[in-house]
Chimera marker file (.cmm) of the C-alpha trace (Angstrom):
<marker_set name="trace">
<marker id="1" x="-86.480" y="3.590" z="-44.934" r="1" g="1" b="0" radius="0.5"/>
<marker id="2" x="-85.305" y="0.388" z="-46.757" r="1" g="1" b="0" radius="0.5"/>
<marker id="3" x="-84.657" y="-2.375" z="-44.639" r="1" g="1" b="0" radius="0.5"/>
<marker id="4" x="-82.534" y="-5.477" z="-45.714" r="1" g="1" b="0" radius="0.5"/>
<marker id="5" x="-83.479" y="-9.166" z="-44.980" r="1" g="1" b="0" radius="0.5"/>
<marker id="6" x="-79.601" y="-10.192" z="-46.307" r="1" g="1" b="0" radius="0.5"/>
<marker id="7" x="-78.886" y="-8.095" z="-43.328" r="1" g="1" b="0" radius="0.5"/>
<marker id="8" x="-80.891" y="-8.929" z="-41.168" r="1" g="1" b="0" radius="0.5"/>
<marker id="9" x="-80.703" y="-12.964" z="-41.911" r="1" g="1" b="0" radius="0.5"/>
<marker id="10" x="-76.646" y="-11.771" z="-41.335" r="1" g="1" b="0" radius="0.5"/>
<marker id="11" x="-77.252" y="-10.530" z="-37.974" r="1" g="1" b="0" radius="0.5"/>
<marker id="12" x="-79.405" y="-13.059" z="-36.691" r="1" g="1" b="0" radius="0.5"/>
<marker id="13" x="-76.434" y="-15.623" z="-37.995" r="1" g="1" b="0" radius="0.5"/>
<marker id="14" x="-73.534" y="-13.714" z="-35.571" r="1" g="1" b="0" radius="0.5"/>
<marker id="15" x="-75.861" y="-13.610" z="-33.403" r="1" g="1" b="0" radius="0.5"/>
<marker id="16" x="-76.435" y="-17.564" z="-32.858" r="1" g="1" b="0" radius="0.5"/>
<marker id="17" x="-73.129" y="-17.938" z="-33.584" r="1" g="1" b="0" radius="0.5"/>
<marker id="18" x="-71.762" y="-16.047" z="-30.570" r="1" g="1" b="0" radius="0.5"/>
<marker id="19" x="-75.196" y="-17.564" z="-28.393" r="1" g="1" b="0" radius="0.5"/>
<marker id="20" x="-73.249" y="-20.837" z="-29.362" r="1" g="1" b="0" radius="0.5"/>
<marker id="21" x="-70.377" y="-19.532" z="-27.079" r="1" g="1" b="0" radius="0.5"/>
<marker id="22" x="-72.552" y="-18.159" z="-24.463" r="1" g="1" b="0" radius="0.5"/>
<marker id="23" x="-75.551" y="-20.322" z="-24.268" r="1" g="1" b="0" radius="0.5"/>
<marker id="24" x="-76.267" y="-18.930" z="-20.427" r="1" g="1" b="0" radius="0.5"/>
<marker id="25" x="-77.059" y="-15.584" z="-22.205" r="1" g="1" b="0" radius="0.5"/>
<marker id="26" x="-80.580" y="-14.600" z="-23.717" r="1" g="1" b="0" radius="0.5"/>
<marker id="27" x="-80.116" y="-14.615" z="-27.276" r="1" g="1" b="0" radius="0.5"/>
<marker id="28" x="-82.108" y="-11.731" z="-28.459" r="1" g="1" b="0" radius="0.5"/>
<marker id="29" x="-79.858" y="-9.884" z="-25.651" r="1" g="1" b="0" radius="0.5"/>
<marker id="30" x="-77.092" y="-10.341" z="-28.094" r="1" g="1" b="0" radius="0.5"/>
<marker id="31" x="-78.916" y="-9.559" z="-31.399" r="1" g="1" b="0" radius="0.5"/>
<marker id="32" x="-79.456" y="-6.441" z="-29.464" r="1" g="1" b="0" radius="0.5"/>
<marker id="33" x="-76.042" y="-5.786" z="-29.348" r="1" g="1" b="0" radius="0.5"/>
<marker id="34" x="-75.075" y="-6.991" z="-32.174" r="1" g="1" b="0" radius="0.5"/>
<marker id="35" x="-77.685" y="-5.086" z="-34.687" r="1" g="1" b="0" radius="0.5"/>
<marker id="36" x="-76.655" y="-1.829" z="-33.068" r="1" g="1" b="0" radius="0.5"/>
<marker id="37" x="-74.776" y="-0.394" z="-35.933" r="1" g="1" b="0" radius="0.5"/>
<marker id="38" x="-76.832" y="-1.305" z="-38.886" r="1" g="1" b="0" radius="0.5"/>
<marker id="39" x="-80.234" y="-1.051" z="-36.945" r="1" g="1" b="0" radius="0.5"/>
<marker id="40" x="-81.852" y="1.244" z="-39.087" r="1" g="1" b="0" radius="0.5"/>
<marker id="41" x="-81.399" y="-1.843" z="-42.340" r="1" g="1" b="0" radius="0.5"/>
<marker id="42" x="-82.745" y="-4.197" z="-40.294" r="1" g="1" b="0" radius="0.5"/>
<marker id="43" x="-86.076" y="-5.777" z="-40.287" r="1" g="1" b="0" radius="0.5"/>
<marker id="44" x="-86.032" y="-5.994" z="-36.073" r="1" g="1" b="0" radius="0.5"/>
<marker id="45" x="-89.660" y="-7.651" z="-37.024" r="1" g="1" b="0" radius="0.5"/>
<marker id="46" x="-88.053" y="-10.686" z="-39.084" r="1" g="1" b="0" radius="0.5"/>
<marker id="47" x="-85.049" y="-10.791" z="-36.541" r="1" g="1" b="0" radius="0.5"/>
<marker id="48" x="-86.325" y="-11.010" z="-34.020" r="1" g="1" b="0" radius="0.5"/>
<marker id="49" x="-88.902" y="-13.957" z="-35.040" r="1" g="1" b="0" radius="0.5"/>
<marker id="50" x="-85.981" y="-15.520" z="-36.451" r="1" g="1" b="0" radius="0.5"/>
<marker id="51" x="-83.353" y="-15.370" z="-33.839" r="1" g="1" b="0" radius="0.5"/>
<marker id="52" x="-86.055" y="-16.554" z="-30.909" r="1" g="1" b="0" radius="0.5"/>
<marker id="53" x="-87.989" y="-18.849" z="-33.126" r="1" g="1" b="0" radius="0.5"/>
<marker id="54" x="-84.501" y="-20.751" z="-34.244" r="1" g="1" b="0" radius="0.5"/>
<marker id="55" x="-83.047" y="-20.645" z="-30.195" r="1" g="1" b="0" radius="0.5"/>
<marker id="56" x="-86.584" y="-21.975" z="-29.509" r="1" g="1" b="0" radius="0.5"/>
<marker id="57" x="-86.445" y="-24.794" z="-32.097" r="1" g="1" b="0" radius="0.5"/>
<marker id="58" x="-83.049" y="-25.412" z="-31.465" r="1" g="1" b="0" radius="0.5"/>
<marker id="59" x="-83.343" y="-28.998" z="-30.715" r="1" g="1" b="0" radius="0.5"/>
<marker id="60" x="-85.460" y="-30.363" z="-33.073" r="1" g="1" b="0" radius="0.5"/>
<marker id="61" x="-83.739" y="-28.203" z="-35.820" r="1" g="1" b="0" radius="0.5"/>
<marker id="62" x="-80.218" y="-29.912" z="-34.628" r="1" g="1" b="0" radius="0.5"/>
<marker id="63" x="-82.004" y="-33.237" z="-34.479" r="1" g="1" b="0" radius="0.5"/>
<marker id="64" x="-83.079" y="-32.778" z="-38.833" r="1" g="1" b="0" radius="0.5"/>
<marker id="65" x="-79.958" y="-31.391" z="-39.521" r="1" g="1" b="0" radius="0.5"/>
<marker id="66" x="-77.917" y="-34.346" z="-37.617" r="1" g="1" b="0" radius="0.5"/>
<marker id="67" x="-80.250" y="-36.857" z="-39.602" r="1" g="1" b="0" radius="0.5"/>
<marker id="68" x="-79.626" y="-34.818" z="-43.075" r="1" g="1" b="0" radius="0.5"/>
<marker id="69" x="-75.966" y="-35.190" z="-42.320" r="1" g="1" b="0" radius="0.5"/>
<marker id="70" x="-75.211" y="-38.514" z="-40.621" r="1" g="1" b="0" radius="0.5"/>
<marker id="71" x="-71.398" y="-38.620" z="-41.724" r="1" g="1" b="0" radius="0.5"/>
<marker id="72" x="-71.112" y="-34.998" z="-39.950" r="1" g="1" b="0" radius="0.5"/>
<marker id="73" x="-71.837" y="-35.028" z="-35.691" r="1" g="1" b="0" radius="0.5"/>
<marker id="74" x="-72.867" y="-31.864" z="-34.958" r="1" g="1" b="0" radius="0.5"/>
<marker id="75" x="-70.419" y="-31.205" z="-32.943" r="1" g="1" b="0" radius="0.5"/>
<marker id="76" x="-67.866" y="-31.923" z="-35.850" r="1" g="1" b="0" radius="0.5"/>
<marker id="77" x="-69.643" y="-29.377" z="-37.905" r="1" g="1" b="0" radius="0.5"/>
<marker id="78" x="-68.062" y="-25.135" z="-37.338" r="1" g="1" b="0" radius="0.5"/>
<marker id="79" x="-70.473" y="-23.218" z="-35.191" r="1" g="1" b="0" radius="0.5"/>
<marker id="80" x="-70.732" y="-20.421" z="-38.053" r="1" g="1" b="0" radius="0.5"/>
<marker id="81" x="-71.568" y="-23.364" z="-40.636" r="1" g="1" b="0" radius="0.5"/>
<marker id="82" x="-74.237" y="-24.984" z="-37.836" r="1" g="1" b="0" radius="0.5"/>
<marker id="83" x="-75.372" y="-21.443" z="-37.160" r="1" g="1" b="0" radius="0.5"/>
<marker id="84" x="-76.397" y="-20.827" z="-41.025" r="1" g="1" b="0" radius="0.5"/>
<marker id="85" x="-77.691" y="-24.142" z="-40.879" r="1" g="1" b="0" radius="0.5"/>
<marker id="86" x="-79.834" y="-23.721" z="-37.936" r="1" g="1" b="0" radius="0.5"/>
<marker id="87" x="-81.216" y="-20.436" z="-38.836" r="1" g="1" b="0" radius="0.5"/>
<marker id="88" x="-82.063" y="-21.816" z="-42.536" r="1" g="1" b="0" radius="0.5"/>
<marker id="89" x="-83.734" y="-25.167" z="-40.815" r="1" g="1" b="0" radius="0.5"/>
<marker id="90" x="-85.698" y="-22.881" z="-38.623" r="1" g="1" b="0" radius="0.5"/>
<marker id="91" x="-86.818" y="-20.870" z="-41.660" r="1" g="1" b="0" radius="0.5"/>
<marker id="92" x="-87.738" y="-24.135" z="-43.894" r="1" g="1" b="0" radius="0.5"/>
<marker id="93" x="-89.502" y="-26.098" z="-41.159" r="1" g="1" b="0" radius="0.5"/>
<marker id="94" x="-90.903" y="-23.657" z="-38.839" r="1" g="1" b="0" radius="0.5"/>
<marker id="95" x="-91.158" y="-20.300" z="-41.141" r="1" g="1" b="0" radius="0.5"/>
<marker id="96" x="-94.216" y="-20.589" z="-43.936" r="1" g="1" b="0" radius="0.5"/>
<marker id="97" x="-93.236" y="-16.789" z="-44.738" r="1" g="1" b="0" radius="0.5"/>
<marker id="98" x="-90.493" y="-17.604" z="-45.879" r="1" g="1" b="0" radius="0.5"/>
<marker id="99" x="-89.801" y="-19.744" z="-49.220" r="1" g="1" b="0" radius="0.5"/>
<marker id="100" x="-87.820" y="-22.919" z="-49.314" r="1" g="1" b="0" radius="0.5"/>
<marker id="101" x="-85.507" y="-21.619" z="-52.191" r="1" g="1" b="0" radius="0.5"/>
<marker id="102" x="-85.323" y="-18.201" z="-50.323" r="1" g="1" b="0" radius="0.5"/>
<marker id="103" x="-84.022" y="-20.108" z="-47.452" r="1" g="1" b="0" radius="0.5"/>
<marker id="104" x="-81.234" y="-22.268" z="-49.025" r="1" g="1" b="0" radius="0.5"/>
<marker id="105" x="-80.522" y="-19.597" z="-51.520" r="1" g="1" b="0" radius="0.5"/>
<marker id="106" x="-79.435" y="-17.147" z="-48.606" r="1" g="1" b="0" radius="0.5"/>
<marker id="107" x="-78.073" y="-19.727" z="-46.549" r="1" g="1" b="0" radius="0.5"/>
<marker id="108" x="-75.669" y="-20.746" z="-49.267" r="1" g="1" b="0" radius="0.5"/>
<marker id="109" x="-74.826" y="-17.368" z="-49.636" r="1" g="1" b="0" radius="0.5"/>
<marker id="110" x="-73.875" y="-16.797" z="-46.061" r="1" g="1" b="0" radius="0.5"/>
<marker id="111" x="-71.734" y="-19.561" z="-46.266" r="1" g="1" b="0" radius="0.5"/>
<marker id="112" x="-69.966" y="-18.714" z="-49.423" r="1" g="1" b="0" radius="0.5"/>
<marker id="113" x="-69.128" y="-15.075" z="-47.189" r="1" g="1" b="0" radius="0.5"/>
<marker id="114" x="-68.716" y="-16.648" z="-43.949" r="1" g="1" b="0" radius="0.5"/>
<marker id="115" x="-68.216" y="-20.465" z="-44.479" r="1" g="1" b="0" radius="0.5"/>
<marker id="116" x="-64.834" y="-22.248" z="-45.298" r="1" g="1" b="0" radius="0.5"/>
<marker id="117" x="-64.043" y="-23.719" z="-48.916" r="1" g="1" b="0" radius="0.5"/>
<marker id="118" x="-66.782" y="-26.282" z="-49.072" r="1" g="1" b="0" radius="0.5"/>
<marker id="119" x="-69.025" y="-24.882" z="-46.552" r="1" g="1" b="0" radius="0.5"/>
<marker id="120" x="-71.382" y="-23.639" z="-49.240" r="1" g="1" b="0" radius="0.5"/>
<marker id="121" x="-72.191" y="-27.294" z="-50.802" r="1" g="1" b="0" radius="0.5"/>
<marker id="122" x="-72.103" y="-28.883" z="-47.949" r="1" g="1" b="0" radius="0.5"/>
<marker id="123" x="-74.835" y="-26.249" z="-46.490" r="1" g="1" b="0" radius="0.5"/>
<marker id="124" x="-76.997" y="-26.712" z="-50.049" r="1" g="1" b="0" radius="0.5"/>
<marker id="125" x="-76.605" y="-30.340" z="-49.731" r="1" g="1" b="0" radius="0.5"/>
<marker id="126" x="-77.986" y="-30.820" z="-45.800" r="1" g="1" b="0" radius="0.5"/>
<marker id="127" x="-80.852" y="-28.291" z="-46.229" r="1" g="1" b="0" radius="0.5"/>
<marker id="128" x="-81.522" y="-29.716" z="-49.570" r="1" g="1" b="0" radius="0.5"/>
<marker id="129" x="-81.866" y="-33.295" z="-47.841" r="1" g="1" b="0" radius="0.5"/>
<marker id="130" x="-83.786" y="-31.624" z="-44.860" r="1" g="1" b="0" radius="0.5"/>
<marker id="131" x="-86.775" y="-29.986" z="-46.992" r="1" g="1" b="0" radius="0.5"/>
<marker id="132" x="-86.748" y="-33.063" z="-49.119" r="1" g="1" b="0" radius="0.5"/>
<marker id="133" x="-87.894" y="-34.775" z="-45.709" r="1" g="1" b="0" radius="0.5"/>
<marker id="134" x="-89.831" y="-32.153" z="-44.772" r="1" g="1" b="0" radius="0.5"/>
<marker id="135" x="-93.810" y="-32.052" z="-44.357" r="1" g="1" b="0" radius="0.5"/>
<marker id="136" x="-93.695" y="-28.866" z="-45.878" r="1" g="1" b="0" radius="0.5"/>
<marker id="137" x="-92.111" y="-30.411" z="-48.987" r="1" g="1" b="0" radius="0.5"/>
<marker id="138" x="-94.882" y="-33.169" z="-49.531" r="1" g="1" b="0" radius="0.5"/>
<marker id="139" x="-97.451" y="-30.043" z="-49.033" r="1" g="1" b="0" radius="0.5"/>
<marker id="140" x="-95.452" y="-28.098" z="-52.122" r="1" g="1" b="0" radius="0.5"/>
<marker id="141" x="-95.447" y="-31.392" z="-53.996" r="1" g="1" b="0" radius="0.5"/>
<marker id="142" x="-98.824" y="-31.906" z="-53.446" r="1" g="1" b="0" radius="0.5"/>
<marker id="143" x="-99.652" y="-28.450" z="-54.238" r="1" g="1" b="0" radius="0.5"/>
<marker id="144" x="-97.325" y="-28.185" z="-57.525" r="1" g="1" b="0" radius="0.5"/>
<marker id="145" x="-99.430" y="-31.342" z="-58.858" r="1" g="1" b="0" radius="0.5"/>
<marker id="146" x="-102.666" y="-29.872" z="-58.593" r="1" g="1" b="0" radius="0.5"/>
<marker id="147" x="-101.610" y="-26.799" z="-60.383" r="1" g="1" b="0" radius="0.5"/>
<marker id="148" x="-100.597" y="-29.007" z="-63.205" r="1" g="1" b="0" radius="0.5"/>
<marker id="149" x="-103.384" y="-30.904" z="-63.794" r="1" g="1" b="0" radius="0.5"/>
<marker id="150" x="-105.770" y="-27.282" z="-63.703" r="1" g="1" b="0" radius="0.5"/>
<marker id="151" x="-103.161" y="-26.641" z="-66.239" r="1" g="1" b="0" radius="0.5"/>
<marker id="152" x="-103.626" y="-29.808" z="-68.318" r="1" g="1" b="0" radius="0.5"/>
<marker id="153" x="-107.321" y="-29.490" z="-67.977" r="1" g="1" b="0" radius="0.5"/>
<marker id="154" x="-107.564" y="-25.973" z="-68.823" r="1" g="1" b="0" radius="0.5"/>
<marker id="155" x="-105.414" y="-27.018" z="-71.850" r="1" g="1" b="0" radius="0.5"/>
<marker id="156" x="-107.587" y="-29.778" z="-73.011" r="1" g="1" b="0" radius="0.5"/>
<marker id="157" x="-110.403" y="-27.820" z="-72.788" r="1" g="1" b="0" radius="0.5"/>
<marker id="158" x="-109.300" y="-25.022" z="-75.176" r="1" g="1" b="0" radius="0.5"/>
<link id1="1" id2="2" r="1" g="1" b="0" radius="0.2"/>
<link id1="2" id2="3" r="1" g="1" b="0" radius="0.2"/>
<link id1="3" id2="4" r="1" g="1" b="0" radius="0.2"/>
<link id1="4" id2="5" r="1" g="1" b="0" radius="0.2"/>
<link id1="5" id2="6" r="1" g="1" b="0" radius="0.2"/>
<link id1="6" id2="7" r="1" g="1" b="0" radius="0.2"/>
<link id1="7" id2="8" r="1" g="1" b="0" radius="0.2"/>
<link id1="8" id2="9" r="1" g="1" b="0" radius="0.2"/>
<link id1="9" id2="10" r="1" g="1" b="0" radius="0.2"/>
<link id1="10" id2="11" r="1" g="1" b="0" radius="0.2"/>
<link id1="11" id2="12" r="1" g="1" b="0" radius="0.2"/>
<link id1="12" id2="13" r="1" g="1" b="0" radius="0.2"/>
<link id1="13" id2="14" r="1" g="1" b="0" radius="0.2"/>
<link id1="14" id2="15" r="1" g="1" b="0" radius="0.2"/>
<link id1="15" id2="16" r="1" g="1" b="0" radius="0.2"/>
<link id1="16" id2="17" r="1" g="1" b="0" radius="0.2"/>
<link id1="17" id2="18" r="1" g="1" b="0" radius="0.2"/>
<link id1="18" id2="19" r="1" g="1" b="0" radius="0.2"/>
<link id1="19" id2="20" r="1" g="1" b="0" radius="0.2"/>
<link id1="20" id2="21" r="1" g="1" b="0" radius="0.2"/>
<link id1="21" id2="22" r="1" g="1" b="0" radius="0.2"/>
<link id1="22" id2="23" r="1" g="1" b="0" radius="0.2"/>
<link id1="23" id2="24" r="1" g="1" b="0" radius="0.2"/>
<link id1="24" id2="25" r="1" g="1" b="0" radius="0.2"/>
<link id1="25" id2="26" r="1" g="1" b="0" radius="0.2"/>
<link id1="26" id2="27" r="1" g="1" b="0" radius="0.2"/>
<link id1="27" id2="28" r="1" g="1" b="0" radius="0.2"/>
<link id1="28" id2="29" r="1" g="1" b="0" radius="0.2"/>
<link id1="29" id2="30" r="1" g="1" b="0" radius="0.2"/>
<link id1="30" id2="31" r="1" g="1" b="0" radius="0.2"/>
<link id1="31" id2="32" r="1" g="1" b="0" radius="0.2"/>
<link id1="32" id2="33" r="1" g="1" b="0" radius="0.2"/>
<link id1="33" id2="34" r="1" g="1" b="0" radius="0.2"/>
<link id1="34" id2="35" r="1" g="1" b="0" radius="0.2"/>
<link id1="35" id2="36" r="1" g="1" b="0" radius="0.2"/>
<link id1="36" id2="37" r="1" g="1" b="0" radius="0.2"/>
<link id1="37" id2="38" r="1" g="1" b="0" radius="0.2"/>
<link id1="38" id2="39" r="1" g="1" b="0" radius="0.2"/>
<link id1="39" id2="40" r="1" g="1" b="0" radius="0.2"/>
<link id1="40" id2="41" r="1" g="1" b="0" radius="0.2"/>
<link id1="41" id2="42" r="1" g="1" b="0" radius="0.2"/>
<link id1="42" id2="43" r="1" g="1" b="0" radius="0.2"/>
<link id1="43" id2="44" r="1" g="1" b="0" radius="0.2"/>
<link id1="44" id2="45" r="1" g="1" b="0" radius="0.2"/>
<link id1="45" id2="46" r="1" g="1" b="0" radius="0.2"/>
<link id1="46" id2="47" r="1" g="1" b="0" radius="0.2"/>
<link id1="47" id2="48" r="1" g="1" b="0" radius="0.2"/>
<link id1="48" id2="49" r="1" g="1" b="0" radius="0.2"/>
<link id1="49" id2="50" r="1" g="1" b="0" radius="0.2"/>
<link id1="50" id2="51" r="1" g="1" b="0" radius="0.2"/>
<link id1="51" id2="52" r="1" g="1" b="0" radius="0.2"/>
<link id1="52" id2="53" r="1" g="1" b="0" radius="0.2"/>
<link id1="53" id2="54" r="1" g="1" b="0" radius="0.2"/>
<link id1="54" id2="55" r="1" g="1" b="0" radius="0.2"/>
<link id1="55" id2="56" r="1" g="1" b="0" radius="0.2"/>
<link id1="56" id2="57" r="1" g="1" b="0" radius="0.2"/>
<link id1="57" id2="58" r="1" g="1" b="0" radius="0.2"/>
<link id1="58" id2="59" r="1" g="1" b="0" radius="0.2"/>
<link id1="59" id2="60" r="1" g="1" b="0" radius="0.2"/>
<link id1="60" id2="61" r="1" g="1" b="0" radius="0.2"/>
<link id1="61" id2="62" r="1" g="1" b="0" radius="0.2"/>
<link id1="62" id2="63" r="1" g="1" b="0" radius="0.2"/>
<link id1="63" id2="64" r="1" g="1" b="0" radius="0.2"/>
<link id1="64" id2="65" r="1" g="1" b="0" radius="0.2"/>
<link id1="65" id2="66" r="1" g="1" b="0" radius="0.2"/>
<link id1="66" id2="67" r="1" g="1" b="0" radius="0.2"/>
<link id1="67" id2="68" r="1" g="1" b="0" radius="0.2"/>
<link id1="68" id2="69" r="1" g="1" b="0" radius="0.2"/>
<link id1="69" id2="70" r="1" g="1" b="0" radius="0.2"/>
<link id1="70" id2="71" r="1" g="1" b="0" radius="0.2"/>
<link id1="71" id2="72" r="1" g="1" b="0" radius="0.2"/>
<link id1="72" id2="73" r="1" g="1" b="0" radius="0.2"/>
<link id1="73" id2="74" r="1" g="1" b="0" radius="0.2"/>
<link id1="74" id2="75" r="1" g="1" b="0" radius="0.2"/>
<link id1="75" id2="76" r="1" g="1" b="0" radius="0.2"/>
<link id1="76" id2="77" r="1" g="1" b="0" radius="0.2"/>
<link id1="77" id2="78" r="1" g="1" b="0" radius="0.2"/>
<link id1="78" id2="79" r="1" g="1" b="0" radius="0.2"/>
<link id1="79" id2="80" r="1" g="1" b="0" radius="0.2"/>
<link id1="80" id2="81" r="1" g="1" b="0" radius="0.2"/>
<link id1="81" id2="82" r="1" g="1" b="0" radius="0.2"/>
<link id1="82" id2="83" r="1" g="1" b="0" radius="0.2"/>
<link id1="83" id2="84" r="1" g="1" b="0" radius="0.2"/>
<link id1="84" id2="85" r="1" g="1" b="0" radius="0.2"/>
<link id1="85" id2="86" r="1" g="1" b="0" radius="0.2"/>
<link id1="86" id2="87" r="1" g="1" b="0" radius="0.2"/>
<link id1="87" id2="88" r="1" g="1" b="0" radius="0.2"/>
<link id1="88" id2="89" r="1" g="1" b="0" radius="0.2"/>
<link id1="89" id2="90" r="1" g="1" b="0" radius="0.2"/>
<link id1="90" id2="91" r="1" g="1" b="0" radius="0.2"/>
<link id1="91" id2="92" r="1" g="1" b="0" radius="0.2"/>
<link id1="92" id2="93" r="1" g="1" b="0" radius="0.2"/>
<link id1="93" id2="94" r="1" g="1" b="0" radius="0.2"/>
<link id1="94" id2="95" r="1" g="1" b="0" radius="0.2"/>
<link id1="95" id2="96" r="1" g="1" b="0" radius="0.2"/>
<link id1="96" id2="97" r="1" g="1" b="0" radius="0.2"/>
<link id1="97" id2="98" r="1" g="1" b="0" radius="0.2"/>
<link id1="98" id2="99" r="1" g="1" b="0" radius="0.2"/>
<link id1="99" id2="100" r="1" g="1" b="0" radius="0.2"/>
<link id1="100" id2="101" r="1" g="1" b="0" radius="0.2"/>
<link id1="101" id2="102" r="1" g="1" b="0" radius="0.2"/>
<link id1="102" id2="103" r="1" g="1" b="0" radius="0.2"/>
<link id1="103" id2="104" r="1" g="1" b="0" radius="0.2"/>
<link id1="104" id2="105" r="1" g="1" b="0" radius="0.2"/>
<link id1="105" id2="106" r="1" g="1" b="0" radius="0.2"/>
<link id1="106" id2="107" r="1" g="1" b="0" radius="0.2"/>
<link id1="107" id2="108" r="1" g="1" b="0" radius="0.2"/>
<link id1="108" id2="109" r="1" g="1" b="0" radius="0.2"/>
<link id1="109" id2="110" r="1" g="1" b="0" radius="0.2"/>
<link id1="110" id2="111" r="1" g="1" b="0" radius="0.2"/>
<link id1="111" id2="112" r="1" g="1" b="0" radius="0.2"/>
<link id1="112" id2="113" r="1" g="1" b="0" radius="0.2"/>
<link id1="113" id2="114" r="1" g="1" b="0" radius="0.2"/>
<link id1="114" id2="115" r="1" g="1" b="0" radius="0.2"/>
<link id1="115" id2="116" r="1" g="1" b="0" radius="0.2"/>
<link id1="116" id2="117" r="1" g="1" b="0" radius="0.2"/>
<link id1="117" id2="118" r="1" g="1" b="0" radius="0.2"/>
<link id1="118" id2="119" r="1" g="1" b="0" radius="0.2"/>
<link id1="119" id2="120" r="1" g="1" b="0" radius="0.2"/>
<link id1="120" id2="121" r="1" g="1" b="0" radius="0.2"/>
<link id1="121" id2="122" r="1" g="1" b="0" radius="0.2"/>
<link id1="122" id2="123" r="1" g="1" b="0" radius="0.2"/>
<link id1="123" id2="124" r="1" g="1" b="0" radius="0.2"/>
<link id1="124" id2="125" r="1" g="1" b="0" radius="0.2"/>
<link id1="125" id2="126" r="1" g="1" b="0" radius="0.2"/>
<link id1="126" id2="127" r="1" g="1" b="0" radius="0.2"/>
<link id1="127" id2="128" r="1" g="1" b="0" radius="0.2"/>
<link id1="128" id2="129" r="1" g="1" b="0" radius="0.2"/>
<link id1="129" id2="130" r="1" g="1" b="0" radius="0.2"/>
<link id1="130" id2="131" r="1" g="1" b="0" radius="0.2"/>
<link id1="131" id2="132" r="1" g="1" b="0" radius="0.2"/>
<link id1="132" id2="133" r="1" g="1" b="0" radius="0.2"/>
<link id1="133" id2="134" r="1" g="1" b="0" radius="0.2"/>
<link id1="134" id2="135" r="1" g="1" b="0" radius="0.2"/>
<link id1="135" id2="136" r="1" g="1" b="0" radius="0.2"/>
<link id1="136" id2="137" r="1" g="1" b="0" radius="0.2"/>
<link id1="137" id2="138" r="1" g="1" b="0" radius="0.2"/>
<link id1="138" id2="139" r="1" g="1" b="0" radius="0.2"/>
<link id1="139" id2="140" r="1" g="1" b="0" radius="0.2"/>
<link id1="140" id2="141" r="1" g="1" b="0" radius="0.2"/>
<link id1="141" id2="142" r="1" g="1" b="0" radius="0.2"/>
<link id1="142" id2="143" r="1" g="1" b="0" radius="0.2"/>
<link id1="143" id2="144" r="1" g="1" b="0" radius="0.2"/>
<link id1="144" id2="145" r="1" g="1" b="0" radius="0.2"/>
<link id1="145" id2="146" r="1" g="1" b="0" radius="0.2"/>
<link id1="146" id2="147" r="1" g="1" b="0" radius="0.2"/>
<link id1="147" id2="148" r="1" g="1" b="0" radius="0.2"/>
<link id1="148" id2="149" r="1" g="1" b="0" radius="0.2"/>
<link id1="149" id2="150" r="1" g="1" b="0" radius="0.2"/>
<link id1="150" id2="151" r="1" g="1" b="0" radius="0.2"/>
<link id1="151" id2="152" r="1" g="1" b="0" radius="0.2"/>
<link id1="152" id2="153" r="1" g="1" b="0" radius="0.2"/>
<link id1="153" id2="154" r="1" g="1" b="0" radius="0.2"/>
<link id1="154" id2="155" r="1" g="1" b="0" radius="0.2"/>
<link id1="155" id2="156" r="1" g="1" b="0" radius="0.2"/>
<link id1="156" id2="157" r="1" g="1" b="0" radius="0.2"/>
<link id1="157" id2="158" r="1" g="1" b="0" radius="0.2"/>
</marker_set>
């Protein structure tokens, strides 16, 4: 059995989007409902850790993504565009399976399927901003320097 993360990642997306309507019902509840069809694609592990972990990070996710985007309130931004955004925020902050470029890539592409005209820059640009801000970032940074000087000093030395 092959299971698809594109799927999956799409499924957890409806899925906030229609918790977004009904906020009084338990989100995985509806990810339930919503996976039916295409269960047997779907990595239930990954959704299900993404779906909770993003309803449980909800706030501080909203809180990044408002400061990433001060020209756009929240509640000025669509629910499918905040739901992509949400569920990529989650995966970049909260997530360390899952790689920053993994997480923009696929959120771009979400909102290139579900998104209006210019949801797809506008998504790249916000997450973009938010991992530039993020901890995680300075740890790659840090990380991707280190490498280079082994490199440099494995070059000198040969």
């Amino acid at each position: 059995m092959s299971v698809n993360r594109h799927l999956s990642r799409t499924i957890a997306m409806q899925s906030l989007y229609e918790w977004d309507f009904h906020p009084n019902q338990a989100v995985w509840e509806i990810a339930e409902r919503v996976v039916k069809p295409v269960e047997k694609d779907v990595d239930m592990e990954y959704l299900k850790a993404t779906v909770e972990g993003t309803a449980a990070f909800i706030g501080e996710v909203d809180q990044l993504i408002a400061a990433a985007a001060p020209e756009w309130p929240l509640d000025q931004i669509s629910v499918i565009d905040k739901s992509i955004l949400r569920i990529a925020g989650y995966e970049l902050l909260k997530s360390q399976d899952i790689p920053p470029k993994v997480a923009i890539n696929e959120a771009v592409e979400l909102a290139k399927t579900f998104g209006g005209e210019n949801s797809s820059k506008f998504i790249n640009g916000v997450l973009g901003t938010l991992y530039r801000n993020s901890d995680r970032f300075v740890a790659d940074e840090a990380q991707t320097s280190e490498e280079k000087s082994e490199a440099d000093a494995t070059e000198r030395d040969n």
